[in-house]
C-alpha positions as a Python dict, from the first residue, in 0.01 Angstrom:
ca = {
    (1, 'X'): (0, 0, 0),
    (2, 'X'): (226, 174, 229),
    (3, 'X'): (47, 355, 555),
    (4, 'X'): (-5, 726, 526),
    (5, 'X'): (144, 900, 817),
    (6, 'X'): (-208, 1129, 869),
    (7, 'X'): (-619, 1086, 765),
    (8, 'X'): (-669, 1092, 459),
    (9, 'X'): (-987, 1184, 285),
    (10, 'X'): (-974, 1052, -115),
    (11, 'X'): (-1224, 1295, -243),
    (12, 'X'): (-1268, 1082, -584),
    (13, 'X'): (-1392, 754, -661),
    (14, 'X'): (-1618, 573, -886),
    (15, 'X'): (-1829, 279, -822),
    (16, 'X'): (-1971, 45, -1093),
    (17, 'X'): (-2094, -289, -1184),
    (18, 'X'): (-1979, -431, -1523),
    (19, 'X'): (-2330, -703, -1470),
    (20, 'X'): (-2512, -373, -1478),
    (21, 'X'): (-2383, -296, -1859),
    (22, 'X'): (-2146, 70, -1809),
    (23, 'X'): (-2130, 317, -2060),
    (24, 'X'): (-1782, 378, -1904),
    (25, 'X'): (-1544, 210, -1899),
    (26, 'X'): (-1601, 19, -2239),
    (27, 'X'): (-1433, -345, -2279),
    (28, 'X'): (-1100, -194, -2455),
    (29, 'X'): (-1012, -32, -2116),
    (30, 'X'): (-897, -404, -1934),
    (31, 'X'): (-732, -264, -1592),
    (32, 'X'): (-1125, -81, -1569),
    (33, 'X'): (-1355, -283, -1648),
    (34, 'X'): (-1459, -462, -1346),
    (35, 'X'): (-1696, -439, -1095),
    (36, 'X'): (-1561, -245, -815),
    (37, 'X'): (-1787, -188, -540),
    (38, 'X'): (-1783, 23, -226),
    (39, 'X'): (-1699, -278, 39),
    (40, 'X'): (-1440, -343, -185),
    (41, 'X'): (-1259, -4, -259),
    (42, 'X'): (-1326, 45, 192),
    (43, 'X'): (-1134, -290, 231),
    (44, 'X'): (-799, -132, 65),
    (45, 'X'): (-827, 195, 211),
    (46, 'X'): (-937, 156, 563),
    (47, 'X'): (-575, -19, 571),
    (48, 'X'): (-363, 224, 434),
    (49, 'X'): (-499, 542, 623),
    (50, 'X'): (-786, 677, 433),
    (51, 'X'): (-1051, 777, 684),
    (52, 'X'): (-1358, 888, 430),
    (53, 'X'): (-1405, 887, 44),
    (54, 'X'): (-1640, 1091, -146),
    (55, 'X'): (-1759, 952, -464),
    (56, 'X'): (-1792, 1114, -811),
    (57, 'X'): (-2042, 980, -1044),
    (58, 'X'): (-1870, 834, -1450),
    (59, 'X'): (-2227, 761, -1573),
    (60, 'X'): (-2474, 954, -1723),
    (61, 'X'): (-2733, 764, -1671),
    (62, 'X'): (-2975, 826, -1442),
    (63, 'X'): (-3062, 506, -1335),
    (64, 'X'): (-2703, 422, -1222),
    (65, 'X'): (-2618, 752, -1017),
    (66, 'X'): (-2954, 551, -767),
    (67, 'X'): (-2786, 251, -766),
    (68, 'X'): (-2476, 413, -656),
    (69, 'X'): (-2652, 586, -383),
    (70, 'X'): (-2828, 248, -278),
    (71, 'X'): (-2483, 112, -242),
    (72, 'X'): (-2322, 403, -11),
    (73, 'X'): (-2688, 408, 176),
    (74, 'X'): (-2623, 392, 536),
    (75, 'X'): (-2209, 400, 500),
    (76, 'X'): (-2061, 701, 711),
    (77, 'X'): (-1684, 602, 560),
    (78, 'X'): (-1853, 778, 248),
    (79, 'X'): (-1872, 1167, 321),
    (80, 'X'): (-2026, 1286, -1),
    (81, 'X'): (-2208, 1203, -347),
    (82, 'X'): (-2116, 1421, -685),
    (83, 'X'): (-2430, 1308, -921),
    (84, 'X'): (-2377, 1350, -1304),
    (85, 'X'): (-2682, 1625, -1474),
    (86, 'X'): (-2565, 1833, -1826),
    (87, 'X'): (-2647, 2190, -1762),
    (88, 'X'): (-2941, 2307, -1960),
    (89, 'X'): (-3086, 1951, -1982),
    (90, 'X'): (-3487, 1968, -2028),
    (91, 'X'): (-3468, 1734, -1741),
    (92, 'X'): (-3232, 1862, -1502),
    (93, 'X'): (-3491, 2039, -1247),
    (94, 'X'): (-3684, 1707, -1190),
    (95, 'X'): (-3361, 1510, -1162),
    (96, 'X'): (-3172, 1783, -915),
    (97, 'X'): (-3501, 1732, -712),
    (98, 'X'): (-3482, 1351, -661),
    (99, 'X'): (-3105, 1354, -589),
    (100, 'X'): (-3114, 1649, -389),
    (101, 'X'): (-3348, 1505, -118),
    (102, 'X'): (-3039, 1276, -19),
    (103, 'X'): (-2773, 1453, 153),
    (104, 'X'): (-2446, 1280, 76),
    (105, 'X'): (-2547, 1461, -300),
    (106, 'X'): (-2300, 1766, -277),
    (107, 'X'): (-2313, 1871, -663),
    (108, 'X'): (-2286, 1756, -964),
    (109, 'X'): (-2056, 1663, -1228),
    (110, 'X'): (-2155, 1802, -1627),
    (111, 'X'): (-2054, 1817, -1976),
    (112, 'X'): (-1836, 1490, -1971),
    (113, 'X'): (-2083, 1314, -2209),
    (114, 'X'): (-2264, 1580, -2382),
    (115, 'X'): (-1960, 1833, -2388),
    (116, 'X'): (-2068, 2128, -2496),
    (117, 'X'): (-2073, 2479, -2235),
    (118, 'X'): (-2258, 2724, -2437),
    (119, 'X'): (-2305, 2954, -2155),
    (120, 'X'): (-2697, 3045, -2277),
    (121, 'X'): (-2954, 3118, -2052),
    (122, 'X'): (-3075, 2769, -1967),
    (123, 'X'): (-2721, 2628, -1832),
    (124, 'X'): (-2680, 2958, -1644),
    (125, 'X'): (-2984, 2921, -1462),
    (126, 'X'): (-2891, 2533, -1375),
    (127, 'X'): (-2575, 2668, -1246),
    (128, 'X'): (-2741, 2935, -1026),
    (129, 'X'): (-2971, 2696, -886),
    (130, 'X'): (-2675, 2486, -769),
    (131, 'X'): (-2524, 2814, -604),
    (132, 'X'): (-2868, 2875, -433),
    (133, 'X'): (-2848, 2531, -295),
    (134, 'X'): (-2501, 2531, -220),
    (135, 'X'): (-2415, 2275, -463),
    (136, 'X'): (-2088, 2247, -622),
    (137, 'X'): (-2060, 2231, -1014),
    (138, 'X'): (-1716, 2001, -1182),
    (139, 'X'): (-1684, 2066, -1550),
    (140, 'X'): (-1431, 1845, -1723),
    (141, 'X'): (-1256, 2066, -1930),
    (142, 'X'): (-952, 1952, -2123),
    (143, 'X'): (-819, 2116, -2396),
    (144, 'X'): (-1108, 2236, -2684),
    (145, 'X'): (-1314, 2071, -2483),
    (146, 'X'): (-1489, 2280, -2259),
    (147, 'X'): (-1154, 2523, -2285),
    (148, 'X'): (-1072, 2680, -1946),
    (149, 'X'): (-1199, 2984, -2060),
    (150, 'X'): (-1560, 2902, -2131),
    (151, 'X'): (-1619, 2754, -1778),
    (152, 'X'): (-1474, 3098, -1653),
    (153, 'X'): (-1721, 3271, -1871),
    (154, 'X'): (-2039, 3056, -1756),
    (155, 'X'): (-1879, 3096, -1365),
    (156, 'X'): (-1896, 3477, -1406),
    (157, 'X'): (-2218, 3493, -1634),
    (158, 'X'): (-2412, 3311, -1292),
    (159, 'X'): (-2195, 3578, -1033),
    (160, 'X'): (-2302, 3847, -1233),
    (161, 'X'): (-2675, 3757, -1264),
    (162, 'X'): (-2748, 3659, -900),
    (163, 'X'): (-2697, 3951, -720),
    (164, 'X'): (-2943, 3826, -464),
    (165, 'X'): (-2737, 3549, -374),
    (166, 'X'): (-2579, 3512, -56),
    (167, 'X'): (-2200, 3552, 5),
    (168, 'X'): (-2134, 3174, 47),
    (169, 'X'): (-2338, 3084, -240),
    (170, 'X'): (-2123, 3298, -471),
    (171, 'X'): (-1853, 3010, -500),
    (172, 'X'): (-1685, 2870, -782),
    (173, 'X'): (-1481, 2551, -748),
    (174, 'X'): (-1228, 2408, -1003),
    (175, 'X'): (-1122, 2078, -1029),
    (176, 'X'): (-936, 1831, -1276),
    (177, 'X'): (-702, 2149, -1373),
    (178, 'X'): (-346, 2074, -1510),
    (179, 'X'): (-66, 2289, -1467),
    (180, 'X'): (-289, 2550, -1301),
    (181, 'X'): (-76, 2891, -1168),
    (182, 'X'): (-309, 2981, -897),
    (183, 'X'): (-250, 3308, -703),
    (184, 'X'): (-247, 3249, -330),
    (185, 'X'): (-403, 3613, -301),
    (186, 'X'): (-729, 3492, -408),
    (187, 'X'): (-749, 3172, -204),
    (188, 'X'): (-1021, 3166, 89),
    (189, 'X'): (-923, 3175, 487),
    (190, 'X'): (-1010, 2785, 418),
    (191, 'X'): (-802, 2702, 137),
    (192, 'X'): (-538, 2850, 362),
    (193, 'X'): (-640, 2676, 636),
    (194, 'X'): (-639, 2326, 433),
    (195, 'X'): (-331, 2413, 271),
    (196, 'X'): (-104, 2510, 563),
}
């Protein structure tokens, strides 16, 4: 891989181990399904100019999102941790809690296995507890699933409802978003900044 002529931060990779059993990638995907491991993805990027990674979690389950954070334990080359929690989930309190008390966890990652946005009261009140903390929220949306429009619609649902919460916290971030027209008018002093 050639040398990049600056740092560069990749800001998404997944770790696994296939010995673990995944749910994701399954068998059928060949290129994927390996182990790759954090020494192993540094070893190829240190070389060709990538300075930090953060890491974005594939699995839902709960179990593996800990053994991904045992693995990047200790590892400054790995700037931050997005966890995987659905919105709305009885159990998403108690797990925000355990995963919050480490701070490479950033945000989190939802509806990828459990697709459904239905914008009611419990995933709106997940959401604005991630704004409170200053967590980030990345909801796959492609198509009918999770339509552009409906993560829009749960973004301004947690605005409007949380007066009380600070400037900064009022953030929305959008990822995975193809063919996006965005308006420069409504970027932040730091997307300029980045973009410049």
């Amino acid at each position: 891989m050639p040398r990049a002529s600056g740092p560069i931060i990749d800001t998404l990779v997944h770790f696994w181990d296939t010995n673990r059993g995944i749910p994701w990638p399954g068998r059928e995907f060949r290129r994927l399904h390996r182990t790759v491991l954090p020494g192993q993805y540094k070893g190829l990027a240190a070389p060709a100019g990538i300075v930090g990674s953060g890491v974005v979690e594939a699995s839902d389950r709960f179990e593996d999102q800990l053994w991904v954070l045992e693995q990047l334990d200790g590892d400054d080359f790995f700037r931050f941790y997005v966890a995987m929690l659905e919105v709305g989930a009885d159990d998403f309190v108690e797990k925000l809690d355990r995963l919050a008390d480490n701070p490479l966890v950033v945000g989190i990652r939802s509806s990828l296995w459990a697709p459904e946005l239905k914008v009611d009261r419990g995933q709106i009140e997940h959401c604005a507890l991630l704004a409170e903390r200053r967590m980030t929220l990345d909801v796959v949306s492609r198509g009918a699933l999770n339509p552009k429009a409906l993560v829009v619609r749960l973004a301004g649902a947690v605005i409007s409802g949380r007066a009380r919460l600070t400037r900064s916290a009022r953030r929305c971030r959008a990822e995975h978003l193809r063919r996006a027209r965005v308006d420069p008018r409504h970027w932040t002093s730091a997307d300029r900044a980045r973009d410049a």
